[in-house]
ZAZA-656536 format. One line per 4 residues: number of its first residue (from 1); their letters; for each residue x negated, y negated, z negated of C-alpha. Coordinates in Angstrom, 2 decimals, m for minus. Layout:
BEGIN
NUM	a	X/Y/Z  ...
This chain:
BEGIN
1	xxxx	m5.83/21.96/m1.41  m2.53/21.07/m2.62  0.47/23.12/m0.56  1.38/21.68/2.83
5	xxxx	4.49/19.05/2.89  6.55/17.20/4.66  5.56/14.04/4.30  7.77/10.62/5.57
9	xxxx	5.17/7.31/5.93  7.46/4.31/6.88  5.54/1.24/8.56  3.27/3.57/9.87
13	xxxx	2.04/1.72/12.82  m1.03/m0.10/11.01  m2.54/m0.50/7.54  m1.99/0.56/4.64
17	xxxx	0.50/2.77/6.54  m1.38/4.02/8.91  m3.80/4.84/6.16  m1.97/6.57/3.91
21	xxxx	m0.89/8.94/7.03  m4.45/9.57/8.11  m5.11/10.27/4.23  m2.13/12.69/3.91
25	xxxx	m2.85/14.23/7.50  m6.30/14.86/6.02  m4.93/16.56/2.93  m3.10/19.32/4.95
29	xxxx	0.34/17.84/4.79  2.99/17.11/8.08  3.31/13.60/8.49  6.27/11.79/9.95
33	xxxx	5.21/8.43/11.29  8.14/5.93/11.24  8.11/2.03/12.42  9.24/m0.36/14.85
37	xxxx	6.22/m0.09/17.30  6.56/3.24/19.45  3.24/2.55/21.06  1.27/1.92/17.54
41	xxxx	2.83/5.10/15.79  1.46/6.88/19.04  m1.73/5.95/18.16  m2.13/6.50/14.70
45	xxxx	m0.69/10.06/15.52  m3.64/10.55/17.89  m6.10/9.82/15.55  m4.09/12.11/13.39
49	xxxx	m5.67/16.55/12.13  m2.54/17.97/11.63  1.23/18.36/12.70  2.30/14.93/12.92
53	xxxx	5.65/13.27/14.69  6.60/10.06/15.66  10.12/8.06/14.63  10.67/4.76/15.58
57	xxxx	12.84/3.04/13.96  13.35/m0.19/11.83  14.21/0.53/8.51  16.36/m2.27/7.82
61	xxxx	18.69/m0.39/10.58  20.78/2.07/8.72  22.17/4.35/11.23  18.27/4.13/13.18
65	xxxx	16.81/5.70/10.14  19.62/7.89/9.83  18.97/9.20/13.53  15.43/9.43/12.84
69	xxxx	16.01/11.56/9.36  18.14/13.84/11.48  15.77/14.71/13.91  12.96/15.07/11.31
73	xxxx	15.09/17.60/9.06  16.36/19.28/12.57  12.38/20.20/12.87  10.84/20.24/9.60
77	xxxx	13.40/20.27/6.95  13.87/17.90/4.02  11.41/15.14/3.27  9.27/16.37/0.50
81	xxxx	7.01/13.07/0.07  9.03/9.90/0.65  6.08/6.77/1.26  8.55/3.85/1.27
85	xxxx	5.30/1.64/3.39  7.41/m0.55/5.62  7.62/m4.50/4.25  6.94/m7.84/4.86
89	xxxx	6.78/m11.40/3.35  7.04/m15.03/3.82  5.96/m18.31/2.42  7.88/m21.27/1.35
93	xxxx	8.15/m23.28/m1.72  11.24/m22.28/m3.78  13.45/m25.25/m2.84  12.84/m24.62/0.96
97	xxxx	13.51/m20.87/0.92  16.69/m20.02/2.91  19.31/m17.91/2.46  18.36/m16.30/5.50
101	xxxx	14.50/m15.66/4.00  16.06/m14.10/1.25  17.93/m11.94/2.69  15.75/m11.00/4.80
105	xxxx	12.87/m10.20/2.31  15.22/m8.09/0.31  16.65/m5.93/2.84  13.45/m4.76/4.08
109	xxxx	11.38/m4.87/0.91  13.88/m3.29/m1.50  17.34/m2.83/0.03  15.66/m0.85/2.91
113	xxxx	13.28/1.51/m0.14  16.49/2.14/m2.27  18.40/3.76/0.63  15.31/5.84/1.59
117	xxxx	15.11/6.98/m2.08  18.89/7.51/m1.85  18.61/9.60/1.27  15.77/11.23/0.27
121	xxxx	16.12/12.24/m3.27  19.05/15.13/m2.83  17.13/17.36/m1.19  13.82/17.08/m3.61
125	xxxx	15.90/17.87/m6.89  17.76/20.31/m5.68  14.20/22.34/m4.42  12.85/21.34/m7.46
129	xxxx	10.11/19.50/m6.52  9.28/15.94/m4.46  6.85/12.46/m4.43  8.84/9.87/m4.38
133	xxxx	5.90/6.32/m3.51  6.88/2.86/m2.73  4.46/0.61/m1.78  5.10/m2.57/m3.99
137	xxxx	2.67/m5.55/m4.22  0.66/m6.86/m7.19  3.66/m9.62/m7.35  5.92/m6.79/m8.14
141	xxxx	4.16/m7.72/m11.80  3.72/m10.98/m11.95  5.30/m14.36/m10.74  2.68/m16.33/m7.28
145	xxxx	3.77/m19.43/m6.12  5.38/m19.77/m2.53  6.61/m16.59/m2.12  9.85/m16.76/m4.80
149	xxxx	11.94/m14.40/m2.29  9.14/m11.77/m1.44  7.99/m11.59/m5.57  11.97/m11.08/m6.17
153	xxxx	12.04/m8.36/m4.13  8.84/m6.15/m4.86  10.10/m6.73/m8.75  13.25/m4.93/m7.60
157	xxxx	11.33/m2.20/m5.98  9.48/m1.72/m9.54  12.54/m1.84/m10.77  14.00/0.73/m8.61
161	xxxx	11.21/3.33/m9.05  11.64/2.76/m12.53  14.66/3.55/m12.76  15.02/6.42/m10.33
165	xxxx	12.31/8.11/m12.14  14.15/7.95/m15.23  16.71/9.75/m13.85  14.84/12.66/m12.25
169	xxxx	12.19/12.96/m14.72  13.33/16.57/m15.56  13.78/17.73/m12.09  10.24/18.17/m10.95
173	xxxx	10.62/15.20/m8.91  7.88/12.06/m9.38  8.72/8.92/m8.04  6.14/5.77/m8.75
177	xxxx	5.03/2.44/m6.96  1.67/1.49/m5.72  0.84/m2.05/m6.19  m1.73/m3.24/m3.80
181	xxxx	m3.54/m6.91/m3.94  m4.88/m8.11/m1.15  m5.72/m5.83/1.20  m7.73/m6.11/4.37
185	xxxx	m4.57/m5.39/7.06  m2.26/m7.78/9.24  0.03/m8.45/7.12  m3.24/m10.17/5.12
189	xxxx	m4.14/m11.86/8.82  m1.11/m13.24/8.89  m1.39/m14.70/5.49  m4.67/m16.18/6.19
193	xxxx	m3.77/m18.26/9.24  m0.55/m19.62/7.35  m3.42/m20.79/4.83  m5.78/m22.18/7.29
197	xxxx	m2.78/m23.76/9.18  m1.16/m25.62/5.86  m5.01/m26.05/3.98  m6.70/m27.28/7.09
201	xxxx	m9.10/m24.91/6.58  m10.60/m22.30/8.88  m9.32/m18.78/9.06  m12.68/m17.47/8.04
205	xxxx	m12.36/m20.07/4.67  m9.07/m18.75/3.65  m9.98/m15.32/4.11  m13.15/m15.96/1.76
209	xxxx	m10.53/m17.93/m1.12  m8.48/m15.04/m0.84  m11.30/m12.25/m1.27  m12.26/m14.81/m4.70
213	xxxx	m8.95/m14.30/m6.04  m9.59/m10.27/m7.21  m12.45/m9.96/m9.68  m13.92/m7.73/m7.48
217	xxxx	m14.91/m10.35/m5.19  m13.52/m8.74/m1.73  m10.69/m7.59/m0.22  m9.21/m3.96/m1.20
221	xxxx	m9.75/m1.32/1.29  m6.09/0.33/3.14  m7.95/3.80/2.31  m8.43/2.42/m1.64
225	xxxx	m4.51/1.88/m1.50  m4.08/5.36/0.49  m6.02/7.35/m2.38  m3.74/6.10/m5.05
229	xxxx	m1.07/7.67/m3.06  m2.33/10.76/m2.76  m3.09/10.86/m6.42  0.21/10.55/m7.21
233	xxxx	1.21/13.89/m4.47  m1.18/16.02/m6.78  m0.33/14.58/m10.88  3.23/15.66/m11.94
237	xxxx	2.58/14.01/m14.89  2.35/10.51/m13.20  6.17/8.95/m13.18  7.79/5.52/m13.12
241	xxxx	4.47/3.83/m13.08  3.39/0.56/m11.09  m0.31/2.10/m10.20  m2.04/m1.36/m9.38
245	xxxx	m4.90/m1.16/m6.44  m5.84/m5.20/m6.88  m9.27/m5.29/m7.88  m8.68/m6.27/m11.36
249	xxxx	m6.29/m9.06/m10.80  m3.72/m7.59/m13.15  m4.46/m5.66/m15.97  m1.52/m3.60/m16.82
């Protein structure tokens, strides 16, 4: 086993969040849980082995995650894996996007990662050694239809790890993205009834068309996209990639 760490999991309450804590938990590591639901980060923790804390928060609320970092450096110390989890997206054709949905899907799915990584980062190069994951999206690669503002911003984040890797890749800090298709959680739900509502087809239809999409015929796993994290705690080597748990759907 790889030495214990402090680990921060944001959107921790469910999915691929609350998968990649039980993962790390199961690894050894401490595990800070933060999202908006105080009541769903209380039950992942109870599920969880080892030391584990709860910070609820919403990361698009500066001075909330602020707090929350406080409290979790007063008791642990610095954040020695950073998984940037929390996001969301929404559906629209291009011409009926807002301003307001694109705002919104940028401040939480890259504004809200870059001052995490921001925060974060000091404290890992100046020890000498830190993960650095953002959870990302397989659109963070290529172009869909109907989501303009939520493909924008996981580009950015791919961008952003990209880029902050380059610039630590000499302090024995890694920082890469994780690039999930789709994966069974309910942010994928969600997703599906928007489809059945608009196709007029039933939930259990657009869940099926969805599954079709990735050449592996089924929806990914939140413990497939929680491995890939944890690969990239234990390979130093691994830096400024897009790691892409899709089931084929892009080869890169």
């Amino acid at each position: 086993m790889t030495d214990a760490r402090t680990c921060l999991v944001t959107g921790a309450g469910r999915g691929i969040g609350a998968a990649v804590a039980a993962r790390l938990s199961a690894d050894g590591h401490r595990v800070a849980l933060l999202g908006r639901d105080a009541g769903a980060l209380d039950r992942v923790r109870a599920d969880l082995p080892g030391p584990t804390m709860t910070l609820p928060a919403d990361v698009t609320e500066a001075a909330t995650v602020e707090a929350a970092l406080g409290r979790l450096e007063a008791e642990w110390g610095p954040v020695e894996v950073l998984v940037s989890n929390a996001g969301a997206g929404t559906a629209a054709p291009l011409v009926e996007t807002t301003d307001d949905d694109w705002s919104r899907m940028l401040e939480l799915n890259l504004t809200a990662p870059f001052r995490l990584v921001r925060r974060t980062l000091p404290a890992m190069t100046a020890q000498g050694w830190g993960r650095i994951v953002v959870v990302a999206s397989v659109v963070a690669k290529r172009g869909e239809a109907q989501v303009a503002a939520y493909t924008a911003a996981k580009h950015g984040a791919l961008g952003l790890v990209r880029a902050a890797a380059a610039e630590v890749a000499r302090t024995g800090v890694t920082v890469n993205a994780v690039c999930p298709g789709y994966v069974d959680t309910p942010m994928t739900d969600g997703t599906v009834a928007a489809i059945a509502a608009r196709s007029g087809r039933s939930q259990e239809e657009a869940r099926a068309a969805l599954a079709r999409r990735q050449p592996i015929g089924r929806l990914v796993d939140p413990a497939e996209v929680a491995e890939a994290v944890a690969f990239c705690l234990v390979n130093a080597a691994v830096t400024g990639q897009g790691i892409n748990v899709d089931g084929g759907t892009v080869q890169s």
